[in-house]
FIKOLZA-1660 file (N, C-alpha, C; in steps of 0.1 Angstrom, whole numbers, plus 5000, padded with zeros to 4 digits):
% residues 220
   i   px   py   pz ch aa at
   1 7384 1629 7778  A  X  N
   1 7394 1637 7771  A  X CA
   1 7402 1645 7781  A  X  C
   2 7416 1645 7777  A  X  N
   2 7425 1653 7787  A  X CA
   2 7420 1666 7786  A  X  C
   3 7422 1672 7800  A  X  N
   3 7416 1683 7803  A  X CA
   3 7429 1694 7796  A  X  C
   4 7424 1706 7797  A  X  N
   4 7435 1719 7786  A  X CA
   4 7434 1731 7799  A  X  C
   5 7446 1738 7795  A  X  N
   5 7445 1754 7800  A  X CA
   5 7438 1755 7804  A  X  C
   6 7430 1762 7792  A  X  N
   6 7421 1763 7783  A  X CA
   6 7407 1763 7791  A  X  C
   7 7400 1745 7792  A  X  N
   7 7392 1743 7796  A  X CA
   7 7390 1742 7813  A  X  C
   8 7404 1746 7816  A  X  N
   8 7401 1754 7832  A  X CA
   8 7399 1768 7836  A  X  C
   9 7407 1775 7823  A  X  N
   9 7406 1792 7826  A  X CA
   9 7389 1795 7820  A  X  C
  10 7386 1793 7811  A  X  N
  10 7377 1789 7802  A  X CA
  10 7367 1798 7809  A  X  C
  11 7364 1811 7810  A  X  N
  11 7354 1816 7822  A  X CA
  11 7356 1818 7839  A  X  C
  12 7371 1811 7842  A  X  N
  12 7372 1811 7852  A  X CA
  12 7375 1824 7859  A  X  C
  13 7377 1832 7853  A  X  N
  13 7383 1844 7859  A  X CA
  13 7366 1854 7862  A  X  C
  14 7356 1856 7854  A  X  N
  14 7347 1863 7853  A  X CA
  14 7343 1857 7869  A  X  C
  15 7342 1840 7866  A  X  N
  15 7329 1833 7882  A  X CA
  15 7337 1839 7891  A  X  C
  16 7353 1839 7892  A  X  N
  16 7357 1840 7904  A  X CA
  16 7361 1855 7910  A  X  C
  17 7356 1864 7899  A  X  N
  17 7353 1880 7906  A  X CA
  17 7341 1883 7912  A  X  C
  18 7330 1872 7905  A  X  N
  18 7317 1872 7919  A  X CA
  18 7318 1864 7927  A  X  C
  19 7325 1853 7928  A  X  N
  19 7328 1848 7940  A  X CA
  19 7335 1858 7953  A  X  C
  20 7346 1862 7949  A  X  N
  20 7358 1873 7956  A  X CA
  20 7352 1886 7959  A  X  C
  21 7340 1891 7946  A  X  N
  21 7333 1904 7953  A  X CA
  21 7318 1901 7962  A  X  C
  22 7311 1896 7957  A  X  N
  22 7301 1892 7962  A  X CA
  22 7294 1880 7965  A  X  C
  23 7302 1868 7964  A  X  N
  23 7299 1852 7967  A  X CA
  23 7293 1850 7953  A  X  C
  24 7292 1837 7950  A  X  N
  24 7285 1828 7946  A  X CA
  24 7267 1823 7950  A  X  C
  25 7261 1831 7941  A  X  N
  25 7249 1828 7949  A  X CA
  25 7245 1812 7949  A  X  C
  26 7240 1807 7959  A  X  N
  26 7235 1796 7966  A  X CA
  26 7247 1783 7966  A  X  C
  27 7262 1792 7966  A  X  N
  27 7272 1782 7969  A  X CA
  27 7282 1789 7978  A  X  C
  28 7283 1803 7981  A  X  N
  28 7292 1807 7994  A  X CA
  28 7277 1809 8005  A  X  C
  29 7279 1817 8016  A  X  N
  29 7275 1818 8026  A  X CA
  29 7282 1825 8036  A  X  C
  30 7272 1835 8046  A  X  N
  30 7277 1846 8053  A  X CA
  30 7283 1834 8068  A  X  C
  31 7284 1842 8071  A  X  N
  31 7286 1831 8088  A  X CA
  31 7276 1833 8096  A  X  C
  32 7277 1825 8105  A  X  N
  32 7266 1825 8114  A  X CA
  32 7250 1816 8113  A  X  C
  33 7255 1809 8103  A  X  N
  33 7245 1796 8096  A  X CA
  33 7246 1786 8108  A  X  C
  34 7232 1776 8108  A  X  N
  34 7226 1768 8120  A  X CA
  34 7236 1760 8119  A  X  C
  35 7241 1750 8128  A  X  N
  35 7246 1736 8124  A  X CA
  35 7232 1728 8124  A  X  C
  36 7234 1721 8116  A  X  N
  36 7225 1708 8115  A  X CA
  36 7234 1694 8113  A  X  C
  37 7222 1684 8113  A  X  N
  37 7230 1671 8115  A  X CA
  37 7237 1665 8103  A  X  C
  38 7247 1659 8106  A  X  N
  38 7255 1659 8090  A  X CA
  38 7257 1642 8087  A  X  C
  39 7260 1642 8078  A  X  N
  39 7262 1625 8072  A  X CA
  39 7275 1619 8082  A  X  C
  40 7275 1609 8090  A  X  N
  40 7285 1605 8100  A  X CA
  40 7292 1588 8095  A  X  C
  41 7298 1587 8098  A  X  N
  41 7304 1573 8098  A  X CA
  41 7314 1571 8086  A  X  C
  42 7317 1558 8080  A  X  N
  42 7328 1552 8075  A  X CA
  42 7327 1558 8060  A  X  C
  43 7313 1564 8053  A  X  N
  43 7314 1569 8044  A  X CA
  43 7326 1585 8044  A  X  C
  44 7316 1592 8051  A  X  N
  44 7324 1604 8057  A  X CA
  44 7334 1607 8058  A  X  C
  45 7342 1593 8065  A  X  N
  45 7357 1596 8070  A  X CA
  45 7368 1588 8058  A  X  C
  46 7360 1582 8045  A  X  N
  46 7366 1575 8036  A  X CA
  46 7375 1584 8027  A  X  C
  47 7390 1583 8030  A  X  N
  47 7398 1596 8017  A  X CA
  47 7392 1591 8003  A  X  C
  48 7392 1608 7999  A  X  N
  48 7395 1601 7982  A  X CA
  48 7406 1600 7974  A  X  C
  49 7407 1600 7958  A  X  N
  49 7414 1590 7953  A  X CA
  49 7427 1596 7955  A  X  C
  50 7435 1609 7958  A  X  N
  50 7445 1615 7961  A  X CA
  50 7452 1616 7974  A  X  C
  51 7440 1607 7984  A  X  N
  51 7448 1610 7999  A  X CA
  51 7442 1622 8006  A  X  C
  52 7443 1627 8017  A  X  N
  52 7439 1636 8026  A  X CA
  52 7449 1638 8028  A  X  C
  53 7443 1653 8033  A  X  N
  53 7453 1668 8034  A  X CA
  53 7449 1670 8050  A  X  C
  54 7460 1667 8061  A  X  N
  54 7455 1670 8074  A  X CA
  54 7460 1676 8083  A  X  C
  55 7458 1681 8095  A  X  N
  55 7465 1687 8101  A  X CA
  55 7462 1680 8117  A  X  C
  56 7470 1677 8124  A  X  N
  56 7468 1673 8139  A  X CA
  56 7472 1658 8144  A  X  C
  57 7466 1657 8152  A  X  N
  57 7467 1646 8157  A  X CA
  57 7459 1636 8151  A  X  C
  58 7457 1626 8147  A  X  N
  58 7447 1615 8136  A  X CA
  58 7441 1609 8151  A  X  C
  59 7443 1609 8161  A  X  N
  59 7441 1603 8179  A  X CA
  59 7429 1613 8181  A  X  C
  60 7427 1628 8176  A  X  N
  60 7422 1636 8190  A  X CA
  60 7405 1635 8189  A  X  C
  61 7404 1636 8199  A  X  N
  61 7391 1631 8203  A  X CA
  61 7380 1639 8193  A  X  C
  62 7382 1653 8187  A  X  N
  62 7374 1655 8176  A  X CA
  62 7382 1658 8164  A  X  C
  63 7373 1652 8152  A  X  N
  63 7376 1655 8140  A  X CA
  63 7370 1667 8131  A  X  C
  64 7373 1673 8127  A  X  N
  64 7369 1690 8118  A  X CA
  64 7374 1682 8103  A  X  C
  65 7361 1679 8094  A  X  N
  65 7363 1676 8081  A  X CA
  65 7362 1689 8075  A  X  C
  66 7367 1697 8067  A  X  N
  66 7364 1710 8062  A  X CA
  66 7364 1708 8046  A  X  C
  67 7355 1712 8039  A  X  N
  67 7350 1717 8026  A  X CA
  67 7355 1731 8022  A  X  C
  68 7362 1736 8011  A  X  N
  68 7366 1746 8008  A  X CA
  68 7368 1750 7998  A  X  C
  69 7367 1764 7990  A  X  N
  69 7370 1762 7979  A  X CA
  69 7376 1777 7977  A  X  C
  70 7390 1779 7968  A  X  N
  70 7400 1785 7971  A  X CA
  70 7395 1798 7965  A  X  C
  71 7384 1801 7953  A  X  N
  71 7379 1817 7954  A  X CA
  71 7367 1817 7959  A  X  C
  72 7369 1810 7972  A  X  N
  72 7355 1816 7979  A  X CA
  72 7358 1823 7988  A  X  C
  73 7354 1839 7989  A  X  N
  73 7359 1849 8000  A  X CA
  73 7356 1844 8012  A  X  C
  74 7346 1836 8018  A  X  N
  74 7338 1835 8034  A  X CA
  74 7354 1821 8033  A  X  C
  75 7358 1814 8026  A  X  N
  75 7364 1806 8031  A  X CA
  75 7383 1816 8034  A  X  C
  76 7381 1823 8023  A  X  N
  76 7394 1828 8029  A  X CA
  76 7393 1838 8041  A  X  C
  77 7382 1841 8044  A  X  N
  77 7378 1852 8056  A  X CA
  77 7385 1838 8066  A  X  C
  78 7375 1828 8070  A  X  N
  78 7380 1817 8078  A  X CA
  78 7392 1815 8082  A  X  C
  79 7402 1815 8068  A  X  N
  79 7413 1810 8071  A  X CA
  79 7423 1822 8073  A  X  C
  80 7420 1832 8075  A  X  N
  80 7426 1843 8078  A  X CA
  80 7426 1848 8094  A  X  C
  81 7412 1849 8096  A  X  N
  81 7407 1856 8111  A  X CA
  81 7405 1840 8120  A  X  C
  82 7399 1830 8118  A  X  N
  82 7396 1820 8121  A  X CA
  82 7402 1809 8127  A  X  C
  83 7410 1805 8117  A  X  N
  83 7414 1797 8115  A  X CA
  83 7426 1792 8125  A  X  C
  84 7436 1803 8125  A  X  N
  84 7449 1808 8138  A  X CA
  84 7440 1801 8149  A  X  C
  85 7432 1805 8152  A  X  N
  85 7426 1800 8165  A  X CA
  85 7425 1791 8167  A  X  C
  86 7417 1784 8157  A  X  N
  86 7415 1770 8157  A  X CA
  86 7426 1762 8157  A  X  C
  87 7438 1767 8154  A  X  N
  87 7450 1756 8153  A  X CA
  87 7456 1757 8165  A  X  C
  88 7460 1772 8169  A  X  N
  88 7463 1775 8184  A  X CA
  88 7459 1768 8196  A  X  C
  89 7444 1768 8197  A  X  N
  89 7439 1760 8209  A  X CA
  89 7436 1749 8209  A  X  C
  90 7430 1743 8198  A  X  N
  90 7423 1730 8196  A  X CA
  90 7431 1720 8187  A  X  C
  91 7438 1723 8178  A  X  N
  91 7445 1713 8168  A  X CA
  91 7459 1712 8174  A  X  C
  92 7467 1721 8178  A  X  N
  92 7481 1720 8186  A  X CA
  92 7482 1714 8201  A  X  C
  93 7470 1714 8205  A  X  N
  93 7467 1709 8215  A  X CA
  93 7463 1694 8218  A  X  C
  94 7464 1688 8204  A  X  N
  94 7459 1673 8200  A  X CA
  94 7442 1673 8206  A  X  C
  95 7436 1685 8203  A  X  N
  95 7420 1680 8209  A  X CA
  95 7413 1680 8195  A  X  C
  96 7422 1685 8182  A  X  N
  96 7408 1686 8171  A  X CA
  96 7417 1680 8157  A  X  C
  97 7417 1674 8152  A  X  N
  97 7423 1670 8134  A  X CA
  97 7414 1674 8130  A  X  C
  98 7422 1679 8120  A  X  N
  98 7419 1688 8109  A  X CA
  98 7420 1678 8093  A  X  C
  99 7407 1678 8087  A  X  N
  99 7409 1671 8073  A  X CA
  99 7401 1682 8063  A  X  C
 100 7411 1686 8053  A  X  N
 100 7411 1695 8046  A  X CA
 100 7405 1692 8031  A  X  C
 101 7393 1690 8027  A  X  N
 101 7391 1684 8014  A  X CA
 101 7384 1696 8005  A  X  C
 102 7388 1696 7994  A  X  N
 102 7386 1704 7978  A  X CA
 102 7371 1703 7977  A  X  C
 103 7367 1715 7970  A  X  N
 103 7355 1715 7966  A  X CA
 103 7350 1727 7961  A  X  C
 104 7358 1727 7946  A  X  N
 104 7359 1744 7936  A  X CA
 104 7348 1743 7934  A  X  C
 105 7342 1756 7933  A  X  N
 105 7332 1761 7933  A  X CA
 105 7336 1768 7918  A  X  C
 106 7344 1764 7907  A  X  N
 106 7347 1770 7893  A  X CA
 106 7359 1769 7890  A  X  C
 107 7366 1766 7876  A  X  N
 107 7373 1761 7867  A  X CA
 107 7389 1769 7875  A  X  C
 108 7389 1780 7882  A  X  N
 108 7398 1787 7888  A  X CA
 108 7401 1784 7901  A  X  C
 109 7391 1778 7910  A  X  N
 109 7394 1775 7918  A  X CA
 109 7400 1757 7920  A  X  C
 110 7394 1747 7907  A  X  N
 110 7404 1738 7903  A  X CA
 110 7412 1734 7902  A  X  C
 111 7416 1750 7892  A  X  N
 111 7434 1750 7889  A  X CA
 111 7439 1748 7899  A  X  C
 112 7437 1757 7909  A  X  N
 112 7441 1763 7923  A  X CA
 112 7447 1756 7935  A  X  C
 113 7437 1738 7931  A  X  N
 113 7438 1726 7940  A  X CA
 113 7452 1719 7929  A  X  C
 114 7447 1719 7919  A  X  N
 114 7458 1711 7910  A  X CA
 114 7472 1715 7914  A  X  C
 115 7474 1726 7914  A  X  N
 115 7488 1735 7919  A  X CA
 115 7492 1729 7928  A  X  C
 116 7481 1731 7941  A  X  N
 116 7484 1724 7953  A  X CA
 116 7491 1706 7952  A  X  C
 117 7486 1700 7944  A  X  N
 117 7481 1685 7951  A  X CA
 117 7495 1686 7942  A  X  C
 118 7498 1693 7929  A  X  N
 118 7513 1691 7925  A  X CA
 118 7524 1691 7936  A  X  C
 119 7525 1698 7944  A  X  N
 119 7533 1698 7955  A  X CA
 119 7535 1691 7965  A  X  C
 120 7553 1689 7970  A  X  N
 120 7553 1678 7979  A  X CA
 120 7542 1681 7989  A  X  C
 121 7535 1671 7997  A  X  N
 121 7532 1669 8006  A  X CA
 121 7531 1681 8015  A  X  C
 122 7545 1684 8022  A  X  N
 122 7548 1692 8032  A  X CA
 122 7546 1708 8027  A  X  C
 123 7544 1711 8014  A  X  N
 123 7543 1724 8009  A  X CA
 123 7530 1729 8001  A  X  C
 124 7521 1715 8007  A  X  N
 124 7505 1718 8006  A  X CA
 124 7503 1732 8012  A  X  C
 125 7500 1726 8025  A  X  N
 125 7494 1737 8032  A  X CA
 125 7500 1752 8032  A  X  C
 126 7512 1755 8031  A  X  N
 126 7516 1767 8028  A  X CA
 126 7513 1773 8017  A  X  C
 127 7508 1769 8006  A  X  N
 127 7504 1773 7993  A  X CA
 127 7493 1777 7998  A  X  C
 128 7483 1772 7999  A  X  N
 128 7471 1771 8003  A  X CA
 128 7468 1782 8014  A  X  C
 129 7475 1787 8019  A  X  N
 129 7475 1799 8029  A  X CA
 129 7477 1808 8022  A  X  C
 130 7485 1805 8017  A  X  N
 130 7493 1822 8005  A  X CA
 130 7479 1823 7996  A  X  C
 131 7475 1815 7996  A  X  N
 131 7465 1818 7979  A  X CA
 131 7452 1822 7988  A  X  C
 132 7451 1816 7998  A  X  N
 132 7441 1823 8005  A  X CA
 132 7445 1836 8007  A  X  C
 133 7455 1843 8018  A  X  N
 133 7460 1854 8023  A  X CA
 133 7462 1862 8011  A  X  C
 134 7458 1859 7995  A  X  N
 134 7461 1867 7982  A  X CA
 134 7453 1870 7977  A  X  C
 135 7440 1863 7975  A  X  N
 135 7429 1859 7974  A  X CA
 135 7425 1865 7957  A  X  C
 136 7421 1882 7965  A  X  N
 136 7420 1892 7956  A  X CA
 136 7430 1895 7946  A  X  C
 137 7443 1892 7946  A  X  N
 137 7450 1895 7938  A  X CA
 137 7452 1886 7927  A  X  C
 138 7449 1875 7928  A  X  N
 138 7443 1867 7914  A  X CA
 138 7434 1861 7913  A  X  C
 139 7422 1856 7916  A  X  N
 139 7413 1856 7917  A  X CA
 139 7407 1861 7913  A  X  C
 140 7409 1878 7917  A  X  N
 140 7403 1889 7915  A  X CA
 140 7407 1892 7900  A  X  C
 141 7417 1889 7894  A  X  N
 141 7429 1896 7881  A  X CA
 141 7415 1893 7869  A  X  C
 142 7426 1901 7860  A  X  N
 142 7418 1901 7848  A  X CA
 142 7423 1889 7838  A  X  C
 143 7431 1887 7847  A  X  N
 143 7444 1876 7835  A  X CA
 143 7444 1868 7844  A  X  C
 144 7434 1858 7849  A  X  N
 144 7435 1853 7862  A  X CA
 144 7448 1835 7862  A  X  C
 145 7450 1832 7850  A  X  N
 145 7458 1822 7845  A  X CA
 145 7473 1826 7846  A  X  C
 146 7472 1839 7844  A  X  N
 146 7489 1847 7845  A  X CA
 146 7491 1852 7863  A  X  C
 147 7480 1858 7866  A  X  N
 147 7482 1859 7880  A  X CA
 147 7482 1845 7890  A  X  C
 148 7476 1834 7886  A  X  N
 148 7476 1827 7893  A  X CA
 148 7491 1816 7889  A  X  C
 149 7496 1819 7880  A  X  N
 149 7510 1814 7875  A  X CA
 149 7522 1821 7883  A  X  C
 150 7518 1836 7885  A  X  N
 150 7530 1842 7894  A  X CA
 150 7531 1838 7910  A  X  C
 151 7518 1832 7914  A  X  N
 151 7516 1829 7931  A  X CA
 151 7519 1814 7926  A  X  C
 152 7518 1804 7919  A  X  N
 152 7525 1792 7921  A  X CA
 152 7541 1792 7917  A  X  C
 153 7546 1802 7906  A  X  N
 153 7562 1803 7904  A  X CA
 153 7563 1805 7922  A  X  C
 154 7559 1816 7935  A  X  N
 154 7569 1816 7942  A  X CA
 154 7567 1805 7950  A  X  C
 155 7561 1797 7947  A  X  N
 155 7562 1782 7953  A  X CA
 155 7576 1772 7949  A  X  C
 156 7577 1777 7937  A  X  N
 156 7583 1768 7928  A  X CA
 156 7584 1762 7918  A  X  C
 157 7574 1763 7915  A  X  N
 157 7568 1763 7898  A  X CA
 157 7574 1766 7888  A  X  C
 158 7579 1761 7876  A  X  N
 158 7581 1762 7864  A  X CA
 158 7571 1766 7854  A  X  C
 159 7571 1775 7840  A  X  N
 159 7561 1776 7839  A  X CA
 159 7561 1761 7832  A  X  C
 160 7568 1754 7827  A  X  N
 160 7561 1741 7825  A  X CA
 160 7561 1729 7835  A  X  C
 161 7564 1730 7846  A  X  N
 161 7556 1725 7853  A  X CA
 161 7541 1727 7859  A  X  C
 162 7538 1743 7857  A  X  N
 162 7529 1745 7858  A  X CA
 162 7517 1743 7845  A  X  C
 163 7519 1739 7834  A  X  N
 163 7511 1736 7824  A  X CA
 163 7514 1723 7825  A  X  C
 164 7523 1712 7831  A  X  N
 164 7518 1697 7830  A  X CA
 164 7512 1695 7840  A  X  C
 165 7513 1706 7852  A  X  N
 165 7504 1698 7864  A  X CA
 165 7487 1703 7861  A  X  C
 166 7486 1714 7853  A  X  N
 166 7476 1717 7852  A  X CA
 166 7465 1708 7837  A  X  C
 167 7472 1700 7834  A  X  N
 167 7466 1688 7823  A  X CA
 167 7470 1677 7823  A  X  C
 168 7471 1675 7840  A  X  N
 168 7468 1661 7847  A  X CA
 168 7460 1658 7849  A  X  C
 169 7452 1647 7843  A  X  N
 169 7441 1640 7842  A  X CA
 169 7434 1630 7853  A  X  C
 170 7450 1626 7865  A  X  N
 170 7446 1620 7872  A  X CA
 170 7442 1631 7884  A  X  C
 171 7447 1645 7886  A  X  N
 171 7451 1649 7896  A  X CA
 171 7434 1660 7894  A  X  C
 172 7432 1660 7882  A  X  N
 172 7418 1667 7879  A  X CA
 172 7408 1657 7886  A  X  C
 173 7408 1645 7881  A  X  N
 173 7397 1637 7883  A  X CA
 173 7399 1633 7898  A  X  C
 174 7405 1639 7903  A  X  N
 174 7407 1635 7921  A  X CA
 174 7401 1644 7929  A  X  C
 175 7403 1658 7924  A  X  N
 175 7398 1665 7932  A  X CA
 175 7383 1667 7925  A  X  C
 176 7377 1664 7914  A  X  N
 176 7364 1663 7910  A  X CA
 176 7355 1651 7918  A  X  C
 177 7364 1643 7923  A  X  N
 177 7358 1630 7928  A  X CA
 177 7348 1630 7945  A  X  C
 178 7363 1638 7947  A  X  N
 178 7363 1648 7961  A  X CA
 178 7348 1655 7961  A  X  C
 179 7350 1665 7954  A  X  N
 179 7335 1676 7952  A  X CA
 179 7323 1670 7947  A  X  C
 180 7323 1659 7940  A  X  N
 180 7310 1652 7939  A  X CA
 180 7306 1645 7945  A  X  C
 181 7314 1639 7950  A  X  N
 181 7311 1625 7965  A  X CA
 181 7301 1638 7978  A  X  C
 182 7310 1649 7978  A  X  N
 182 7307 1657 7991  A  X CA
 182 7291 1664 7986  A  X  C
 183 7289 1668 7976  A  X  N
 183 7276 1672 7970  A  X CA
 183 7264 1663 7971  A  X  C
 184 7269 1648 7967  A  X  N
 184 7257 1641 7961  A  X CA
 184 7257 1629 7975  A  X  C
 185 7264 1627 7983  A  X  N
 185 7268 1617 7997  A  X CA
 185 7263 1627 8009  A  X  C
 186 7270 1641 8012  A  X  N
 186 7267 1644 8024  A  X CA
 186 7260 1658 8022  A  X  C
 187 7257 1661 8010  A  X  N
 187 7249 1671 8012  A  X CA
 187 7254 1684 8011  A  X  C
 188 7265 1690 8006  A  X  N
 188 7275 1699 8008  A  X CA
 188 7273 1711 7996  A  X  C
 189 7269 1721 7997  A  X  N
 189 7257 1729 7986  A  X CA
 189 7267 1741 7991  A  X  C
 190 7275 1740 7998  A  X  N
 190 7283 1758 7996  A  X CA
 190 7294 1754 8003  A  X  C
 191 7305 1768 8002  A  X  N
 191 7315 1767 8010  A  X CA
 191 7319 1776 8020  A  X  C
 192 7323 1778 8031  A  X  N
 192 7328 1768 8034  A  X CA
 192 7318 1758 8042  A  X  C
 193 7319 1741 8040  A  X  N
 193 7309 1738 8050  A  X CA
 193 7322 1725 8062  A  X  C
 194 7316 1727 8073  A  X  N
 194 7323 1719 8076  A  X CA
 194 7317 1707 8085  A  X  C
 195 7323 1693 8095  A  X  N
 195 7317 1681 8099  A  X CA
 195 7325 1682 8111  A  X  C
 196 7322 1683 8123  A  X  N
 196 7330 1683 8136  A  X CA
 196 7322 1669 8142  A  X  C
 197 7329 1658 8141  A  X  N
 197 7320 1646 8150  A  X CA
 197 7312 1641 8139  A  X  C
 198 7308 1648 8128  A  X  N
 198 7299 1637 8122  A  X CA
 198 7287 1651 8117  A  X  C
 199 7287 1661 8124  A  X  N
 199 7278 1672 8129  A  X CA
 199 7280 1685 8116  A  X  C
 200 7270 1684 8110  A  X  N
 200 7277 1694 8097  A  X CA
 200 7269 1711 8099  A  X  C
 201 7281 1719 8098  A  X  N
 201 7281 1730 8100  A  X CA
 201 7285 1742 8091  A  X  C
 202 7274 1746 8085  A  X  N
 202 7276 1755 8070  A  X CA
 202 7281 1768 8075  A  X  C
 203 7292 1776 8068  A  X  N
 203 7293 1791 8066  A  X CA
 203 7306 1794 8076  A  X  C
 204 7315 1802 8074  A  X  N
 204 7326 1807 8080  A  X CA
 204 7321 1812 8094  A  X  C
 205 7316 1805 8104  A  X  N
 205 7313 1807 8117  A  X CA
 205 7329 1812 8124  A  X  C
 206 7322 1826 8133  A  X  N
 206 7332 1829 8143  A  X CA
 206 7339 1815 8152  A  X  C
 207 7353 1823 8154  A  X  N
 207 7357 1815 8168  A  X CA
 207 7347 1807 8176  A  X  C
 208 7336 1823 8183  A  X  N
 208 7332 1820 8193  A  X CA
 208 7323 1804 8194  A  X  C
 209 7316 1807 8181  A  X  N
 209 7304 1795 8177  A  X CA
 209 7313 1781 8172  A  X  C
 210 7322 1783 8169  A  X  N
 210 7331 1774 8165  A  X CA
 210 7333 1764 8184  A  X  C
 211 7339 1775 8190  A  X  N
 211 7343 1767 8201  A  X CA
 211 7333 1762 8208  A  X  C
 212 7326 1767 8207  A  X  N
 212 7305 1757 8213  A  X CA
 212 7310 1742 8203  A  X  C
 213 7305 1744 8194  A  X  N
 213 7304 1731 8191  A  X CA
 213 7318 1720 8192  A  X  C
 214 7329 1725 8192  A  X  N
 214 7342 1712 8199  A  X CA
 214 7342 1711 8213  A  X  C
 215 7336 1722 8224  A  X  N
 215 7331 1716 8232  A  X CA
 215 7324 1708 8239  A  X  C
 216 7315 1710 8225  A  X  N
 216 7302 1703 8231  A  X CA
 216 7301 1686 8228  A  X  C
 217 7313 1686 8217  A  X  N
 217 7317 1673 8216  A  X CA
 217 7329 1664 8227  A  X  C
 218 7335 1676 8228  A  X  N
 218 7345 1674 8242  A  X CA
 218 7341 1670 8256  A  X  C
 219 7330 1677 8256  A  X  N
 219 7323 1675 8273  A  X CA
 219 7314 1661 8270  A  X  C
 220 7310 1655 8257  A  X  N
 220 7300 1644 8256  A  X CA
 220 7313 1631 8254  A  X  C
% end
């Protein structure tokens, strides 16, 4: 059945004020979590049914698969303090691509990808920073369908474009396809988690631990 409003706001706003104040228990995560060994090869690197969201060079000698999900605070921490770095040294530098894949952790954070994947191509990822860099301000809302309608109008949004992209059936079932393949294939139980090499590494890890492990792929 076509998905509604409705059956995305539907609770969305309550899960994603404990996500935004205090995580999600046993689906966010502090930083500083082990890497362990992660699911590698052709499954891994397979897009799903909407295409990949990337950043870099598709050549550089490491790949950074990243899991995320847009009201999880440890993921906007990442993409705020983090993240700069990571693009600065490692991805502009053609030594790391970046593949950016969905994985709501609740009916708000859904919407959130829908918004996105509505948009051209080139105006993905700037959405997707703003809504991070906003986090609290709808997310957090009490009216979280109205606040999250005024951060996709300044994208460009209509409000009826924003109610046909949000009861797209195909664009729902893409990024659900996404989040269940990564759950029940590689093992993916919070956010943010990420795959450097094949090598899976849970929780908004500093720079510092970050740069160990592209390293340590770099020097092998």
């Amino acid at each position: 059945m076509l998905t509604t409003r409705r059956n995305l706001f539907l609770g969305g706003g309550a899960i994603a004020g404990v996500a935004v104040i205090g995580g999600v228990v046993l689906l966010t995560r502090e930083s500083g979590t082990t890497a362990v060994a992660g699911a590698a090869g052709d499954d891994l690197m397979a897009p799903g049914p909407l295409g990949e969201m990337t950043v870099g060079d598709p050549d550089a000698p490491v790949v950074m698969i990243e899991y995320a999900s847009m009201t999880c605070p440890h993921c906007a921490r990442f993409h705020q303090e983090t993240y700069p770095e990571i693009r600065s040294e490692y991805i502009e530098s053609g030594q790391v691509y970046h593949i950016f894949r969905e994985f709501p952790l609740d009916p708000l954070a859904t919407a959130a990808f829908m918004l996105a994947r509505c948009l051209d191509e080139d105006r993905y990822f700037p959405f997707i920073e703003a809504l991070f860099a906003r986090q609290r301000s709808w997310a957090g809302s009490d009216n979280p369908e109205e606040a999250l309608f005024q951060m996709a109008r300044q994208a460009g949004f209509t409000r009826d474009g924003f109610n046909e992209c949000l009861t797209n059936q195909e664009i729902l079932d893409g990024v659900n396809w996404v989040r269940e393949r990564a759950a029940e294939q590689f093992d993916v139980q919070s956010t943010p988690t990420f795959f450097i090499n094949g090598e899976m590494v849970r929780g908004a890890v500093p720079f510092s631990e970050f740069r160990e492990h592209v390293e340590g792929h770099l020097e092998g």
